[in-house]
N, C-alpha and C positions, 0 to 999 in steps of 0.2 A: 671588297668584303674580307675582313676577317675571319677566320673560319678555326677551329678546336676542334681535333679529334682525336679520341681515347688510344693511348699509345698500344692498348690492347685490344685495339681493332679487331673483330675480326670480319670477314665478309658474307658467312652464312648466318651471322645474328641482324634481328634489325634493331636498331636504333630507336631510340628518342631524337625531336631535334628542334631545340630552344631556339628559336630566332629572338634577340633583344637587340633593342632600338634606343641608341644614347640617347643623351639631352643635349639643347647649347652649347657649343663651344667644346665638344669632346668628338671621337670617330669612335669608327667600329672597334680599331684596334685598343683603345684604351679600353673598353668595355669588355675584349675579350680576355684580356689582360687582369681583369678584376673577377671574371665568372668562371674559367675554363676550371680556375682549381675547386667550384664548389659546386660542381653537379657530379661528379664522383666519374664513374666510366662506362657508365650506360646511356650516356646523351655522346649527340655532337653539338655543337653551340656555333650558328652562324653570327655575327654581329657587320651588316652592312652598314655604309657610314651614306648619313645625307646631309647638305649643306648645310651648318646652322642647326642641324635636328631639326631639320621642316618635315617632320613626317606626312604632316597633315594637307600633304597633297597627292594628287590622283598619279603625279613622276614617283612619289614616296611608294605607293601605294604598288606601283606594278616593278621598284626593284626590291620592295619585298616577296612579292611574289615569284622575282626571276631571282632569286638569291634563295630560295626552296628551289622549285626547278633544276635549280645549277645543281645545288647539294644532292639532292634524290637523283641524279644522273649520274655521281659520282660514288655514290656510298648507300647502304642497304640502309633507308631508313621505313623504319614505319609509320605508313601512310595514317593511322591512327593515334600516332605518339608526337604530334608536331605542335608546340607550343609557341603562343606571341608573348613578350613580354616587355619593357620600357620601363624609362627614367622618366621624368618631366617630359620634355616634347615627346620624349621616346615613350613615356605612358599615357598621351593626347592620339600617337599615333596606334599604338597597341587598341585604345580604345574603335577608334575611325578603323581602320585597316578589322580588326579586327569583327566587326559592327556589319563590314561591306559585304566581309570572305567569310563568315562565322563556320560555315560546314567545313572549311578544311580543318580548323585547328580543335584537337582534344583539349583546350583551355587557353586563356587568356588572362595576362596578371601584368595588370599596368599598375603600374606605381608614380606616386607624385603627379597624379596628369588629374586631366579634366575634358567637360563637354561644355562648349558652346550651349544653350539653350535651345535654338536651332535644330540639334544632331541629336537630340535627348529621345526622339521618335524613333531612333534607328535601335535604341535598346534592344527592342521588340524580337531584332533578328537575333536575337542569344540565349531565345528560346531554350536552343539543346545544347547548349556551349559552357562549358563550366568556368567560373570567375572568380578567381583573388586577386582582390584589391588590397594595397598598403599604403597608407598615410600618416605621414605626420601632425600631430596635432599643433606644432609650434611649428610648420611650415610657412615661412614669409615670402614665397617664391610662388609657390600655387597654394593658397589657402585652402586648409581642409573640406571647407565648405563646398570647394569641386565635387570632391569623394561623397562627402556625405548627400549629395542633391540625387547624384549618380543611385546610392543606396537607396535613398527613399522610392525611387524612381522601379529600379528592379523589386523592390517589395509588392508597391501598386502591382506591378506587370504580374509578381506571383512568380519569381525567378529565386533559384535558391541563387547564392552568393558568401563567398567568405570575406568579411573585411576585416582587414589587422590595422586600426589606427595606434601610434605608439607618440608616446613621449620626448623621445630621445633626441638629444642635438649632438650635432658634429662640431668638432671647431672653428670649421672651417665654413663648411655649410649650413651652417644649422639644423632644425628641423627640415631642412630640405634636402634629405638623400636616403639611403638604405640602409638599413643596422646588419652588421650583421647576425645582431641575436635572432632574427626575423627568418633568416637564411632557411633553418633544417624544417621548420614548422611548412616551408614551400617547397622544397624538396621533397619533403612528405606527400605533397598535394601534387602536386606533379607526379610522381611516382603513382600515386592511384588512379592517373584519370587513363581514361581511353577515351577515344572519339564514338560515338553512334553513327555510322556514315551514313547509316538508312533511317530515320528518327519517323511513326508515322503521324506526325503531328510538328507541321512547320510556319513560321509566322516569317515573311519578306516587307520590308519597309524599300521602298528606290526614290529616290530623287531621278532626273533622266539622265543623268553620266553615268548611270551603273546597270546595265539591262543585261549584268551578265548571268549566267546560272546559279542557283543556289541550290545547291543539292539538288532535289528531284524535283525544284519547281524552276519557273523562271518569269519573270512579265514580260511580256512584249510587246505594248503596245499601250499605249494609257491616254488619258485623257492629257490635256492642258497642264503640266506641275510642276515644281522648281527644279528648275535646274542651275550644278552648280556647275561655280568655276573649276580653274585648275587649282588654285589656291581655295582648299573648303571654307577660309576665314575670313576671306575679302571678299566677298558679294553678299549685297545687301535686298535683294530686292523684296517686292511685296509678298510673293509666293512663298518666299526661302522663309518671311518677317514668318507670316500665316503659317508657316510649315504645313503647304501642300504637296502632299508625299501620294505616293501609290502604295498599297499595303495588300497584301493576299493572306489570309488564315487559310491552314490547309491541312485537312487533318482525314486518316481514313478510321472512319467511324466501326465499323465492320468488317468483314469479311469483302472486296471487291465492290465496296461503298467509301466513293469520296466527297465530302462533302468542303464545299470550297466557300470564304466570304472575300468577295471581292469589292475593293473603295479605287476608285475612279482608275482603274482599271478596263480595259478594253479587248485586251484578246493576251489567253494566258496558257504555256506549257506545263506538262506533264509527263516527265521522263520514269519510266515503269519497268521493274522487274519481274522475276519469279518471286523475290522477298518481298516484294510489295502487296500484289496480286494474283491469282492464279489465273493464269491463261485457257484455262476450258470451261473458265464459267464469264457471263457476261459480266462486265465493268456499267459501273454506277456513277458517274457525276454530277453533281448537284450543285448550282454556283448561285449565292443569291437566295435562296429557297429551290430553285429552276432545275429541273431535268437541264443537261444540258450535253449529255452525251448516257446512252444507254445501249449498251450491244457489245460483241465480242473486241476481243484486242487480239493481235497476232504479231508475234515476233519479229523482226529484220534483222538481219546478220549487215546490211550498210548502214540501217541506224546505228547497231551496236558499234561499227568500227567506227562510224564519224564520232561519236560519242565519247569513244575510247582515247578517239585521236585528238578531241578538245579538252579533253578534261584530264587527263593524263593521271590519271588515280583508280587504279587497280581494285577500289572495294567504292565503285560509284559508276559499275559497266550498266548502262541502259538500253536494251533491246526494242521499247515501242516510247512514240515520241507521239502525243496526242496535243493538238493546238486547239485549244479552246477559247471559242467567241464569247465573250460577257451579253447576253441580253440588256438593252436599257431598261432599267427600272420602268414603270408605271410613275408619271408625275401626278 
């Protein structure tokens, strides 16, 4: 990992902190090498390097999450100032990575990348995730037409989004790289976003390699659905063709009223606060149309530390853990 940080460190401030994921034939350190001088000095900038810029894999996908880990163990950053961002492969994996984790990061800004048709269902999870995308319009490396599908895509969904497609060629590159005219206009965006770590309204898409927590929900168990490989671009089967995915809506309607839709899903978590819910009046679940939990909830101080101890993120402490069975539908 390459790694940037402002020579005016200090340790009781926190931090922003960029992770960016090259392209092709470059590492971390040429990337950090091109970015450390243009986020000024209130970020750190991690740039891990992976073979080839294969981001787009589930190895890509957990040393970007151990190259946060690593940073936040070393240096004050704020848990709501952590940004993904990418070149071509590195803006394929900014999307994926980004798609899997969406509650960690306060934004997401891939550039020159693209989605499979496949992974277009995982949108959904960027619900509360803020998104700047940049493209080239004379791109001959990943045609614009990636970005634009992506765009239309979050429109339907009803996701706001910022896209900057531009003009410009290099001489080298062509339409396939980053201007820097593009630079302050994202630093600007950057600079405003914060994360929502608590959002009451979340939407989770899984394939079954990914059953890990999303924020304050999680699936656990589902029915029959694709599952990928290690590589998310080399497996073809009928399920992945079909994009059979497990999806959860989850949103609290009211005051200690949650009302849940669940698609081929089978038994689903609910990680809950005081920000969430109040604790001295009864809790409301609704999954389906279904009552499916109605009665008091009460705190644990061993959920809270296991909770604390999985998730290692200071504004995402969970004190009740509620497991929820899906009823079958009526055929």
């Amino acid at each position: 990992m390459a790694l940037f940080v402002p020579l005016t460190y200090q340790a009781a401030k926190g931090y922003g902190l960029v992770v960016c994921l090259h392209g092709a034939g470059f590492t971390g350190k040429a990337y950090l090498e091109r970015w450390q001088a243009r986020l000024g000095e209130d970020y750190v900038l991690a740039c891990p390097t992976a073979p080839m810029g294969a981001w787009f894999t589930r190895e890509a996908e957990e040393l970007v999450l151990a190259t946060i880990r690593s940073v936040q163990r070393r240096y004050h950053i704020d848990p709501d100032r952590i940004f993904l961002t990418g070149m071509s492969n590195g803006g394929i994996g900014a999307w994926v990575i980004g798609m899997h984790d969406a509650p960690l990061f306060a934004g997401i800004a891939p550039m020159a990348g693209g989605l499979d048709r496949v992974l277009m269902p995982f949108l959904a999870n960027l619900r509360s995730t803020p998104i700047y995308i940049i493209h080239g319009a004379k791109d001959q490396v990943m045609p614009v037409e990636l970005s634009r599908a992506i765009t239309q895509e979050l429109t339907r969904l009803g996701y706001p989004y910022v896209y900057r497609e531009h003009d410009r060629e290099h001489p080298m590159a062509g339409g396939h790289y980053f201007p820097r005219e593009e630079l302050p206009a994202l630093v600007t965006w950057l600079n405003a976003q914060r994360r929502n770590p608590l959002p009451t309204s979340m939407t989770v898409v899984r394939e079954a390699s990914h059953f890990q927590s999303f924020g304050w929900i999680r699936i656990d168990a589902t029915d029959v659905i694709a599952a990928f490989s290690e590589d998310l671009v080399g497996k073809r089967d009928d399920r992945i063709r079909r994009q059979e995915y497990a999806r959860l809506d989850v949103s609290i309607v009211a005051p200690n009223r949650i009302e849940v839709h669940a698609d081929r899903v089978q038994r689903y978590s609910l990680f809950l606060n005081e920000q969430l819910v109040d604790y001295s009046k009864p809790l409301v679940v609704l999954t389906n149309g279904q009552v499916s939990f109605d009665g008091p909830v009460t705190p644990s101080l061993e959920i809270l530390l296991r909770q604390a101890r999985l998730r290692q993120d200071s504004r995402q402490l969970f004190p009740i853990h509620l497991a929820i069975q899906v009823r079958k539908q009526p055929s």
